[in-house]
VOGU-3710 file (C-alpha; in Angstrom, 3 decimals, decimal comma):
1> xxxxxxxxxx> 90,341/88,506/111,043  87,998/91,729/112,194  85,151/92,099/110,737  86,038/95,435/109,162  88,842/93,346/107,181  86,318/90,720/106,147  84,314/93,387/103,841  81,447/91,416/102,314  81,873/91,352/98,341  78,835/92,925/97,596
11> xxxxxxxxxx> 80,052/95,716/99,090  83,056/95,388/96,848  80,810/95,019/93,712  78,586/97,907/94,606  80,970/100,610/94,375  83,031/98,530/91,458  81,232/100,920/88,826  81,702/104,101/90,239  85,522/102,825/91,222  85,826/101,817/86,994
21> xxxxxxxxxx> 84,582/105,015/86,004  86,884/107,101/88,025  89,649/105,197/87,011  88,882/105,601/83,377  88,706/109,656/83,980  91,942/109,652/86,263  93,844/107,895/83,324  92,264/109,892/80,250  93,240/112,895/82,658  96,592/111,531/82,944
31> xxxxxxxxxx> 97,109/111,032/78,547  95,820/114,524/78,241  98,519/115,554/80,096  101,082/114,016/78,582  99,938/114,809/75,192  100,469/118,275/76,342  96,587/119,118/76,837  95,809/120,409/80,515  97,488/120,611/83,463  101,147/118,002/82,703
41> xxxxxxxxxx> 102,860/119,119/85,508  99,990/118,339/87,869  100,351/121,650/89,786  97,889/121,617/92,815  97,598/117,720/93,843  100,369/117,741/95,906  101,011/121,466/96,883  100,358/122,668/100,713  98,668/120,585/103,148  95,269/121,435/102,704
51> xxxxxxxxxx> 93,233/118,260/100,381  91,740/120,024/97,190  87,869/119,319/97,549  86,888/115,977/95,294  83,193/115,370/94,949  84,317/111,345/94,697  85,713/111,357/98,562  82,879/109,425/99,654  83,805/106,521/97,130  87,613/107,092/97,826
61> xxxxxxxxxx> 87,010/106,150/101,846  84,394/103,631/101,003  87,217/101,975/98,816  89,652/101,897/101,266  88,108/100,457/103,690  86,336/97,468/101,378  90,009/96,425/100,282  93,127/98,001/102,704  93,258/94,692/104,987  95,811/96,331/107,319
71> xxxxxxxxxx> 96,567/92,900/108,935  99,610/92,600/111,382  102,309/90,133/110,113  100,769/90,009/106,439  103,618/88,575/105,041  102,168/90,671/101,332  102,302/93,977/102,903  105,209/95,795/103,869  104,774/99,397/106,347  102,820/99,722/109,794
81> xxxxxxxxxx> 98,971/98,109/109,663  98,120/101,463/111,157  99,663/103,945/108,728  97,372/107,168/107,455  97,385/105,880/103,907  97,523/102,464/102,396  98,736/101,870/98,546  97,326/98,637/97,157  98,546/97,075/94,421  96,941/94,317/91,616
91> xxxxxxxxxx> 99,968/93,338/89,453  101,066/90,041/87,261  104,096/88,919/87,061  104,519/88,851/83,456  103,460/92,681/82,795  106,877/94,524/82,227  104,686/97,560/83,283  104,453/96,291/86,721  108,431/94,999/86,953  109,138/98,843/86,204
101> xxxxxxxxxx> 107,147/99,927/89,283  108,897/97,384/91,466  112,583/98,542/90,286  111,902/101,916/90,072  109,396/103,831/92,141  108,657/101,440/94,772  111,714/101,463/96,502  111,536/105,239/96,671  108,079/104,897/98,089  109,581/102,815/100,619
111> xxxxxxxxxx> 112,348/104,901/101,506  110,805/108,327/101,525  106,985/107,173/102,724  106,937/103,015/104,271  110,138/103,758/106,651  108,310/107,047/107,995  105,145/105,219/108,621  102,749/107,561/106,307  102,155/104,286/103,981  102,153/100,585/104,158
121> xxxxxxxxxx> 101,724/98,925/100,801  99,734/95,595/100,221  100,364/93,555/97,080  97,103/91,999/95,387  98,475/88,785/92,972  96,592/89,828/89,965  97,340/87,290/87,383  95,904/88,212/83,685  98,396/86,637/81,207  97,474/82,759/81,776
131> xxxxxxxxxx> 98,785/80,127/83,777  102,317/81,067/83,918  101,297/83,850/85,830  98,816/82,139/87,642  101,880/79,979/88,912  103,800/82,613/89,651  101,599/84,187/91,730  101,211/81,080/93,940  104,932/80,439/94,129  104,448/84,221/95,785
141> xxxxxxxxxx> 102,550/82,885/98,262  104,450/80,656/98,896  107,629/82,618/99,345  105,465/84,586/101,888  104,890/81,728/104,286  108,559/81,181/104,641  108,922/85,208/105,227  110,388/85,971/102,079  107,505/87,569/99,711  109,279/90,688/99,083
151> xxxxxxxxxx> 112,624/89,181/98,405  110,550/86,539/95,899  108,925/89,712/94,100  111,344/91,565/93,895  113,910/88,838/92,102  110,544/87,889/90,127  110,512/91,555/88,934  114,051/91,973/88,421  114,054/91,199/85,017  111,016/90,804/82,629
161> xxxxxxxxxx> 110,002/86,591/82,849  107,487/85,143/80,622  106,383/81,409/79,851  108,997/78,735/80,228  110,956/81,513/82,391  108,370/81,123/85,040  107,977/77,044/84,719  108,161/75,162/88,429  111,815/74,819/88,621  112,764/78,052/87,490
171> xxxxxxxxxx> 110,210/79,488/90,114  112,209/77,541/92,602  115,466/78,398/91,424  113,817/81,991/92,316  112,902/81,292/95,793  116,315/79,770/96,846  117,815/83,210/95,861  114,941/84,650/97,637  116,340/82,830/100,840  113,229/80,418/100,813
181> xxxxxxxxxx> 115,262/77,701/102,954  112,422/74,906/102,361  112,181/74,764/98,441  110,507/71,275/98,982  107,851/72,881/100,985  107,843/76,080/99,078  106,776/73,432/96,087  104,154/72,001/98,054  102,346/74,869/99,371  102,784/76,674/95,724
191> xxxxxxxxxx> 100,440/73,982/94,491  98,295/73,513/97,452  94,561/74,545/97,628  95,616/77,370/100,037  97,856/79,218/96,967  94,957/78,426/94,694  92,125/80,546/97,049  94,372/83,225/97,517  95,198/83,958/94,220  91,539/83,892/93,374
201> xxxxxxxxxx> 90,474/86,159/96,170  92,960/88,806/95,282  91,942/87,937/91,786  88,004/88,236/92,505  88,650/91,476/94,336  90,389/93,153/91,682  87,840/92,058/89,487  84,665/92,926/91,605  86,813/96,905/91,656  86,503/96,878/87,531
211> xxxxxxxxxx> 90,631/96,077/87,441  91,317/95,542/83,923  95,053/95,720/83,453  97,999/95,792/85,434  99,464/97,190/87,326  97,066/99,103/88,783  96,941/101,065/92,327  94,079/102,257/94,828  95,921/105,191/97,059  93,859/105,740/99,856
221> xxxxxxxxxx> 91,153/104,401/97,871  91,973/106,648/94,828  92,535/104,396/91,368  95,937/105,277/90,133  96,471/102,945/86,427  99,760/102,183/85,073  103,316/102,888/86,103  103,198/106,265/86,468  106,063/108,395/87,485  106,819/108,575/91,080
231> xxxxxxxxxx> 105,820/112,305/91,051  101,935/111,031/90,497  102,381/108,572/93,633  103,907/111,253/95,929  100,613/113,456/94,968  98,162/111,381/95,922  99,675/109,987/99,173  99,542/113,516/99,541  96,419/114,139/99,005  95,117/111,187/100,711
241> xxxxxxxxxx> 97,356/111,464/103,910  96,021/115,153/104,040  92,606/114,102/103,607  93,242/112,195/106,845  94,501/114,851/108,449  91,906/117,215/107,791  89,653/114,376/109,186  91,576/113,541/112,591  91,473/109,925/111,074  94,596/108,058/112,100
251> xx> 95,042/104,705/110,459  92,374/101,961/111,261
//
């Protein structure tokens, strides 16, 4: 691993304020809107190519280069390590919230963004709701060594799974439709030490960012909380792929 992927923690924890606040102002700004106060339709984030001037840039880069790994053959991300902007997202498996994401604006993303090489996507396990999730997110790690995290997730997220739903067996039951051909080893390596740090460095780096709920997104480094509808993702991969632009900053 580079050393720009191996971001000390600190560095994580010193910008974790500022990164809390602006996540609290982009999703008050966001109820405002849909309580019909302000701007709803969200009229100048993603209009032209030109980035709108944000005095919170600074933080936005610093962001995404503390957590946008960009690792070749990360079996959690999905789009080229080298794409403008990278969408990263902390997500349980139990949080309906996130399941909605998965079935209906991520594939979109994929389609119209991921298969043209503007965005790659990296999935942080961010359990929150106990140790079914906790156990689900390993048996996604798991999938992943085999080469089948995405198909795990997505039949994870298919339907919303809570408690007994996501007990061992069921969890394997998952990963054979997944096409996981080694369930034993899938097993093993779900509760091996490996699954365990993982989970708790994704965990510890949503954390150290002031991550409170799931799911929630950095964009280029911008917070983005909730499911939102696809029209607030396509604005700020926008914005951030036009901050790049502006920049002459190709992906790292």
């Amino acid at each position: 691993m580079s050393a720009r992927l191996s971001t000390p923690s600190r560095r994580l924890a010193a910008i974790g304020a500022v990164v809390a606040l602006v996540v609290a102002i982009v999703a008050a700004s966001l109820a405002i809107g849909k309580s019909g106060g302000g701007s709803a339709e969200h009229e100048s984030s993603a209009a032209g190519t030109q980035p709108s001037f944000d005095p919170r840039q600074s933080t936005y880069d610093q962001l995404e280069q503390a957590t946008s790994r960009r690792k070749d053959g990360d079996p959690l991300a999905v789009g080229k390590a080298d794409a403008p902007v990278v969408l990263v997202e902390y997500a349980d498996y139990q949080c309906s919230f996130c399941g909605r994401f998965t079935r209906e604006t991520q594939p979109e993303l994929v389609r119209k963004y991921v298969d043209a090489g503007v965005l790659r996507i990296e999935f942080r396990n961010f359990p929150i709701f106990g140790k079914d999730s906790e156990r689900a997110a390993r048996a996604s790690w798991a999938a992943g060594r085999q080469g089948r995290f995405w198909q795990f997730h997505d039949e994870a997220f298919a339907k919303l799974r809570k408690g007994d739903a996501l007990a061992e067996d069921k969890l394997a039951d998952m990963a054979r439709t997944a096409g996981v051909e080694d369930v034993e080893k899938f097993r093993a390596d779900m509760n091996g030490d490996e699954a365990a740090a993982a989970v708790k460095k994704d965990q510890e780096e949503g954390y150290s960012l002031g991550v409170q709920s799931t799911p929630s997104f950095l964009v280029g480094g911008r917070p983005l909380a909730g499911a939102q509808p696809l029209k607030e993702f396509e604005a700020a991969i926008t914005q951030a792929k036009a901050v790049k632009d502006a920049a002459g900053k190709p992906g790292k």
